[in-house]
Phi, psi and omega in degrees: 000107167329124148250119163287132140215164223213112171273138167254120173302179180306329216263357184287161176256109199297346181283010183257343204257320172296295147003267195309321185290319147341291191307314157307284151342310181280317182287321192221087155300347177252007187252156161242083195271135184242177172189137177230132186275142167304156155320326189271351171086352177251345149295137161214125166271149187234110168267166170221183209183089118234190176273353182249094188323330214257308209280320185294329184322287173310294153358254185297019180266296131357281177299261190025268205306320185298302162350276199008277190310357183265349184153198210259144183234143156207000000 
């Protein structure tokens, strides 16, 4: 299972982060993407989950590039 994680820049907002995930979820109905925010309020972790490797691929692939533009990925 892929694990994301994401420092949010200051100025981002968590409706941008529900936003990509909404987006995901609606393009790849079959991936299960879960996210939990850090304690410090500026982490956000990202799991995906399926059973077709080529879909989880695209998926986190996806995620990624939609992130990005929100802060720092590792």
């Amino acid at each position: 299972m892929p694990e994301i994680e994401l420092c949010l820049a200051p100025s981002v907002q968590m409706e941008r982060i529900e936003e990509v995930v909404r987006t995901i979820r609606f393009m790849m109905p079959r991936i299960e993407l879960r996210y939990v925010i850090g304690r410090d309020g500026r982490t956000v972790h990202f799991a995906c989950e399926s059973v077709d490797t080529l879909t989880l691929s695209s998926a986190v692939v996806m995620l990624k590039q939609l992130l990005r533009p929100l802060g720092e990925l590792r």
